[in-house]
RODO-2510 file (C-alpha; in nm, 4 decimals, decimal comma):
residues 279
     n   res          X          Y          Z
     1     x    -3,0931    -9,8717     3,5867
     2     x    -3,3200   -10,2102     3,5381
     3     x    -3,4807   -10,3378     3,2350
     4     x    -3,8080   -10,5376     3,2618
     5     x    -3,9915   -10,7726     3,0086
     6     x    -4,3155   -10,9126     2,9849
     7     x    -4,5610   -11,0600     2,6496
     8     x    -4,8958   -10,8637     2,6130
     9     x    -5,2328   -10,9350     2,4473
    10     x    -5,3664   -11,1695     2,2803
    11     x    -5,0698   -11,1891     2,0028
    12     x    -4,7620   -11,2433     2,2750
    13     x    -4,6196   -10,9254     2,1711
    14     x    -4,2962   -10,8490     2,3863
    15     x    -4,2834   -10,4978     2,5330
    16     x    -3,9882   -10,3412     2,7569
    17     x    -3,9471   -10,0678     3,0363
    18     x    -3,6508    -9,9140     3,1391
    19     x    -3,6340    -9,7683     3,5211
    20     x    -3,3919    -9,5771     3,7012
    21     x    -3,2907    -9,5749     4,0429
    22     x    -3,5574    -9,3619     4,1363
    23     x    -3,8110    -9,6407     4,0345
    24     x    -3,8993    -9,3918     3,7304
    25     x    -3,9729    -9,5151     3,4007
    26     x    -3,7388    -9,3408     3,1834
    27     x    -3,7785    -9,5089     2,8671
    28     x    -4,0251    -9,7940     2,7201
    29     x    -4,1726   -10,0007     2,4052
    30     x    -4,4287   -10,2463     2,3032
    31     x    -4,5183   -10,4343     1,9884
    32     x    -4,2281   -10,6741     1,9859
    33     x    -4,2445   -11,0113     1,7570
    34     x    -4,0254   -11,1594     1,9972
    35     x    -3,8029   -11,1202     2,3479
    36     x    -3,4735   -11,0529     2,1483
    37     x    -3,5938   -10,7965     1,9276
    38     x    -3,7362   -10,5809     2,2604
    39     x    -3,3614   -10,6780     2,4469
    40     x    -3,1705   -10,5341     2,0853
    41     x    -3,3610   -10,1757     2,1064
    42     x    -3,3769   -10,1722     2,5091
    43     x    -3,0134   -10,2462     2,5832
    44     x    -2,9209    -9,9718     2,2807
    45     x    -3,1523    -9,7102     2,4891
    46     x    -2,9677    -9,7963     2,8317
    47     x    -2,6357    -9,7574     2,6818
    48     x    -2,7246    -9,3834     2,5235
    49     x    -2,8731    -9,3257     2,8796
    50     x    -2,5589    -9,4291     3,1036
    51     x    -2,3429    -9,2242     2,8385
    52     x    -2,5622    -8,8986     2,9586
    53     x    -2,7557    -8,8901     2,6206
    54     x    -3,1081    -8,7338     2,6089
    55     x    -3,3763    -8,9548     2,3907
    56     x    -3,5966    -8,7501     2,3123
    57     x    -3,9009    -8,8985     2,3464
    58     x    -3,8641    -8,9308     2,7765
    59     x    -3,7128    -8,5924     2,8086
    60     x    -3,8724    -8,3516     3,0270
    61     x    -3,8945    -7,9975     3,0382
    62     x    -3,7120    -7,9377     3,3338
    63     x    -3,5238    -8,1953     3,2273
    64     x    -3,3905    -7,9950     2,9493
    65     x    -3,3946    -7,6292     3,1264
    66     x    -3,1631    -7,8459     3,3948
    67     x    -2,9141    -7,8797     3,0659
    68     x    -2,9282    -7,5246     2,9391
    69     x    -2,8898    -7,3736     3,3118
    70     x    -2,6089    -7,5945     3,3624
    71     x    -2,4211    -7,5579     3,0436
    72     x    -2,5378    -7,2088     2,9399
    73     x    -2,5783    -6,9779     3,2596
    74     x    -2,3821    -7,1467     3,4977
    75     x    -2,0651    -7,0444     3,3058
    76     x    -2,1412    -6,6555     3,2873
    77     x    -2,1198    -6,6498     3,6828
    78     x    -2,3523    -6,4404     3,7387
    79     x    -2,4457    -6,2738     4,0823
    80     x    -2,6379    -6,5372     4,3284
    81     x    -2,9857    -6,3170     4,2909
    82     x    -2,9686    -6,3349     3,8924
    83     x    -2,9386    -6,7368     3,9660
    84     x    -3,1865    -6,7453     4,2218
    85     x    -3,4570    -6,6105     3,9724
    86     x    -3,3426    -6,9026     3,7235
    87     x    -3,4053    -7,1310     3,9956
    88     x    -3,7331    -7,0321     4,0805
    89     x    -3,8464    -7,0373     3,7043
    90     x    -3,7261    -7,3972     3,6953
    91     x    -3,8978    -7,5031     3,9714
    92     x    -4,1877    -7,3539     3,8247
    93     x    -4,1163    -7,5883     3,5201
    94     x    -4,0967    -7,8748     3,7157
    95     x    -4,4301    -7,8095     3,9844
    96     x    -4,6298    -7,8003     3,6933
    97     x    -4,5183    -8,0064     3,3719
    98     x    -4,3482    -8,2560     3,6189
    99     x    -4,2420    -8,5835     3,4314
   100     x    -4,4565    -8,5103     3,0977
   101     x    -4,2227    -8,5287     2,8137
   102     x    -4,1347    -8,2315     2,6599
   103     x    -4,2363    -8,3170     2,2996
   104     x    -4,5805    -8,4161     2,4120
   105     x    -4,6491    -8,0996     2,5569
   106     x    -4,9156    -7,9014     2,3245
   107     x    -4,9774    -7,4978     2,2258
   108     x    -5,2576    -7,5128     2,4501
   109     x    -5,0698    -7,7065     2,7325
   110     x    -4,8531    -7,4254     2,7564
   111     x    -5,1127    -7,1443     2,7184
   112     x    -5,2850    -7,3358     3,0298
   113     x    -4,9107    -7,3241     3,2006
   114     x    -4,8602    -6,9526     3,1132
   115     x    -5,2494    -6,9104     3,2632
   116     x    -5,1816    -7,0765     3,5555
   117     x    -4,8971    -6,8664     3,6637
   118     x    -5,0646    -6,4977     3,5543
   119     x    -5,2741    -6,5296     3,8493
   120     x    -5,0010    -6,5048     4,1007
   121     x    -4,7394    -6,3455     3,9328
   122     x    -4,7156    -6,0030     3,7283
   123     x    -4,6904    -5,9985     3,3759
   124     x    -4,3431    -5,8801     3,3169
   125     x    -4,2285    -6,2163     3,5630
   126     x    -4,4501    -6,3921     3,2873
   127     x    -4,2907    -6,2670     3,0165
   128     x    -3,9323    -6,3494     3,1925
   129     x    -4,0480    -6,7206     3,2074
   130     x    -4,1782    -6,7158     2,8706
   131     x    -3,8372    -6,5637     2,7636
   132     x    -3,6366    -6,8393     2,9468
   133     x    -3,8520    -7,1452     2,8211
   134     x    -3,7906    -7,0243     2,4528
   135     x    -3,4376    -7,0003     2,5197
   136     x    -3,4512    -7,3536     2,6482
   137     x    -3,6504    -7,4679     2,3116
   138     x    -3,3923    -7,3008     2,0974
   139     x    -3,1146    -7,4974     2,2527
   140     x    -3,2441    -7,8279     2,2373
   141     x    -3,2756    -7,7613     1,8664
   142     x    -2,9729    -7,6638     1,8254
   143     x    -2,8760    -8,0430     1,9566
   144     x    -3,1169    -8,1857     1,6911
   145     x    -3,3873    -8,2607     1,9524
   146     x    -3,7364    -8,3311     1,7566
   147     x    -3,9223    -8,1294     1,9583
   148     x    -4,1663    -7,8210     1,8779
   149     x    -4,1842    -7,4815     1,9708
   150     x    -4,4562    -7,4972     2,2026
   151     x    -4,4430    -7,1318     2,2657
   152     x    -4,5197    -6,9918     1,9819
   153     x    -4,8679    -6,7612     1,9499
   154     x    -4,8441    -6,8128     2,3544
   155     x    -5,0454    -6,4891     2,4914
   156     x    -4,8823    -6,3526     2,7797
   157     x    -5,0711    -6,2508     3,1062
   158     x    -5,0307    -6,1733     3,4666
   159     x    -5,0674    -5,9214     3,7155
   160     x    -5,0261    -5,5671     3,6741
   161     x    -4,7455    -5,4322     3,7907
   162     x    -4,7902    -5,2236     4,1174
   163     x    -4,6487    -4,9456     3,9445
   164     x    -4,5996    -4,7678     3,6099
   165     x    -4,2588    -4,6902     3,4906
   166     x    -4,2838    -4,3521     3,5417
   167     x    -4,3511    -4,4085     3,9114
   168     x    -4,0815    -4,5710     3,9692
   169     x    -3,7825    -4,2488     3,9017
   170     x    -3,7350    -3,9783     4,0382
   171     x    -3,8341    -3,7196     3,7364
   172     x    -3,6190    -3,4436     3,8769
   173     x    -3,3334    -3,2165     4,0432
   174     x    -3,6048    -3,0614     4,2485
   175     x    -3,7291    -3,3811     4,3427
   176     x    -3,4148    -3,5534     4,4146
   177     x    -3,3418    -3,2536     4,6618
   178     x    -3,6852    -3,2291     4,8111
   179     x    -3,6624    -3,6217     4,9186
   180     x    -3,3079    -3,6307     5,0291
   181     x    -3,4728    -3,3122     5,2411
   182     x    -3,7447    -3,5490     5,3857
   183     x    -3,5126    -3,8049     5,4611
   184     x    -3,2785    -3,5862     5,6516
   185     x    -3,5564    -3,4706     5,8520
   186     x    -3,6860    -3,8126     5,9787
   187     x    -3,4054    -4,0348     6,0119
   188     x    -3,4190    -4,2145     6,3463
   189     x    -3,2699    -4,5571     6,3736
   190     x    -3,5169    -4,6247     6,7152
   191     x    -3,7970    -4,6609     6,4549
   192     x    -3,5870    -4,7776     6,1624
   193     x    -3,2832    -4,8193     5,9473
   194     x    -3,4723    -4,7998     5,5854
   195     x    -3,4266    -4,3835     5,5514
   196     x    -3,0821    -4,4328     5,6376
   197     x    -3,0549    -4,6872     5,3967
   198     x    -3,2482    -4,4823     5,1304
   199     x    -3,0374    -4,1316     5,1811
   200     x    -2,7499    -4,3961     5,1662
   201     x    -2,8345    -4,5381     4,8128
   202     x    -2,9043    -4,1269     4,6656
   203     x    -2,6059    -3,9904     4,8032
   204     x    -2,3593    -4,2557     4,6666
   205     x    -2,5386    -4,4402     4,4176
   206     x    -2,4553    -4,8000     4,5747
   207     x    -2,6744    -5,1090     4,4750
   208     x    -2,9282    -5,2028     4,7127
   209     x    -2,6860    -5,5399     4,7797
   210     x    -2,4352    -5,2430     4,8327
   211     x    -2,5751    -5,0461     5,1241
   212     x    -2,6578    -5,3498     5,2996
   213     x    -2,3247    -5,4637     5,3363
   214     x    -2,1353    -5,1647     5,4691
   215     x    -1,9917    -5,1759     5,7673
   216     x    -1,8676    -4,8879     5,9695
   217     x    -1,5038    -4,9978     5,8677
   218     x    -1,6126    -4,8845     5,4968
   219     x    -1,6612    -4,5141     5,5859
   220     x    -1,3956    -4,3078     5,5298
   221     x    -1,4296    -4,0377     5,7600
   222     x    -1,1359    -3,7773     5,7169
   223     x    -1,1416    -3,8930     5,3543
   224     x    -1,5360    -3,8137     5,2828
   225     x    -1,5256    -4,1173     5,0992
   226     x    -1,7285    -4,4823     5,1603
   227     x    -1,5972    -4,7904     4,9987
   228     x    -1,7812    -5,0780     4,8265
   229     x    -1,6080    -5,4374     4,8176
   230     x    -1,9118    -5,6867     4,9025
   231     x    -2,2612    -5,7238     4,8778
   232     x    -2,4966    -5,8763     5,1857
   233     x    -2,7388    -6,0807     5,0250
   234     x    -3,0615    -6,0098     5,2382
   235     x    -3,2387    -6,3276     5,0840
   236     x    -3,0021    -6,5732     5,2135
   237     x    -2,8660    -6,3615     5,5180
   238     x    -2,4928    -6,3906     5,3959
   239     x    -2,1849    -6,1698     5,2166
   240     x    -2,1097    -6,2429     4,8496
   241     x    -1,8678    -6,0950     4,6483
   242     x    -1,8803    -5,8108     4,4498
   243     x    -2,0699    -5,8340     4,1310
   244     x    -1,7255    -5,7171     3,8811
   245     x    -1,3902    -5,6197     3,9672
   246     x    -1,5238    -5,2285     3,8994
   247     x    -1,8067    -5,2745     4,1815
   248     x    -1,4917    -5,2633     4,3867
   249     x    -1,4739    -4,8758     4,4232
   250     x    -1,4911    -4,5471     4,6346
   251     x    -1,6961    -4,3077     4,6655
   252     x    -1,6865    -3,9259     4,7535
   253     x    -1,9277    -3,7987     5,0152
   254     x    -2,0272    -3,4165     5,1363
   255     x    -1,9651    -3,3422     5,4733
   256     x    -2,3809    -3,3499     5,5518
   257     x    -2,3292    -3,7228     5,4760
   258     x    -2,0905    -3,7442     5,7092
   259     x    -2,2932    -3,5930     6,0056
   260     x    -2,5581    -3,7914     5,8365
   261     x    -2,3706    -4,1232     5,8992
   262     x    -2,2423    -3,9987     6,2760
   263     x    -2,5901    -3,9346     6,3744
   264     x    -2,6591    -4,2902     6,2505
   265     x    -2,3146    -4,4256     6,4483
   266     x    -2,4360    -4,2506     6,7460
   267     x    -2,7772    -4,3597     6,7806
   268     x    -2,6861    -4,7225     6,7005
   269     x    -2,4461    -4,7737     6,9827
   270     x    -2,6975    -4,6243     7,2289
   271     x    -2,9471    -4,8449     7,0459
   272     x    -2,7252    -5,1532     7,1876
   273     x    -2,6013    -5,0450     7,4988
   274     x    -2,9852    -5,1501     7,6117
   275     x    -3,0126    -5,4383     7,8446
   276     x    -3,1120    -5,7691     7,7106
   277     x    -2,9947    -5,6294     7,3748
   278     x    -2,6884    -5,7684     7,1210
   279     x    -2,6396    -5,6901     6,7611
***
């Protein structure tokens, strides 16, 4: 960190700005009588700053999210997806208040924040970031910031959601037998994996992280039984660990799973034997 000092105006008046090493002004002051009064509050500021404290009148946004995430979601350990959401609201944070201070940030800032992102996202995302950001406020007052809650009487907006609730589950037996029906009829792995990978998920009830990371070593053929111990993580193309120790389990199957599953086996390796082909 540097401090710099220089006389203003007409009336000499002293002012200070302190910088960090990103050539960021992180904290400054004007109005000063004379050089030793502006050196008394600056080199106070720098200390609090080099011992990690927050003044409140530089701190960001993000800035503050970046201390909640760290202190207060880090430490649950949640699964890598969960975190990657928190990320993604952050960096929304950060794209769009960027180095305003967080206690100069206005009702009607926000509302044009929360505007901003309803045209690209869907309203229940909204609400999520809305969620997150009061969470954020709350802890900073639990730390005595001086800061306002910004949120509140916000109006929340966005996209509709592609679907309605009720869309979205399968509303009964019938149903549920006349799909896994479907599916039976048109698996092919030539044209894809996904009914596979759907009859999969209904027949066991894995999570989708789940059936993308079996491996043929997981079924349990004389058994009728599949095993779950890891998750593929599709967004990042890697394995992760299972979510809890109980996500760690076993499964019963039927045997028209099984001939499910060796239909799959069978048209896979012929899949590969293809020239030019590897998995």
């Amino acid at each position: 960190m540097a401090v710099s000092y220089r006389q203003r105006g007409k009336k000499k008046l002293w002012d200070y700005r302190i910088i960090d090493k990103d050539k960021k002004v992180v904290a400054s002051n004007s109005g000063f009588k004379t050089k030793r009064e502006a050196q008394k509050e600056a080199i106070d500021i720098e200390l609090k700053l080099i011992q990690g404290k927050v003044i409140d009148k530089y701190v960001t946004l993000y800035q503050l999210w970046e201390r909640w995430y760290e202190l207060m979601i880090l430490p649950q350990k949640k699964s890598e997806g969960t975190l990657l959401k928190h990320f993604y609201r952050g960096k929304r944070i950060k794209d769009y208040f960027g180095d305003k201070p967080a206690s100069e940030i206005k009702p009607s800032d926000y509302q044009a924040f929360i505007n901003h992102y309803a045209q690209e996202i869907s309203k229940d995302s909204i609400s999520r970031l809305n969620s997150e950001i009061k969470s954020v406020i709350t802890f900073a007052k639990r730390d005595k910031m001086n800061i306002d809650d910004f949120t509140l009487g916000a109006i929340i907006t966005g996209l509709n959601n592609s679907k309605k609730v009720s869309d979205k589950y399968i509303a009964s037996t019938a149903d549920y037998k006349k799909l896994l029906y479907e599916l039976e009829r048109k698996v092919d792995y030539n044209k894809s994996v996904t009914d596979y990978f759907i009859y999969i998920q209904m027949k066991t009830g894995f999570r989708f992280g789940e059936v993308a990371g079996l491996t043929w070593d997981c079924i349990l053929w004389e058994d009728l039984e599949i095993k779950t111990y890891r998750r593929y993580d599709t967004k990042k193309s890697k394995w992760t660990n299972a979510k809890t120790e109980t996500s760690i389990r076993t499964v019963p199957i039927d045997n028209r799973t099984i001939e499910i599953l060796k239909k799959l086996k069978r048209e896979q390796e012929a899949y590969f034997k293809r020239p030019k082909l590897s998995n």
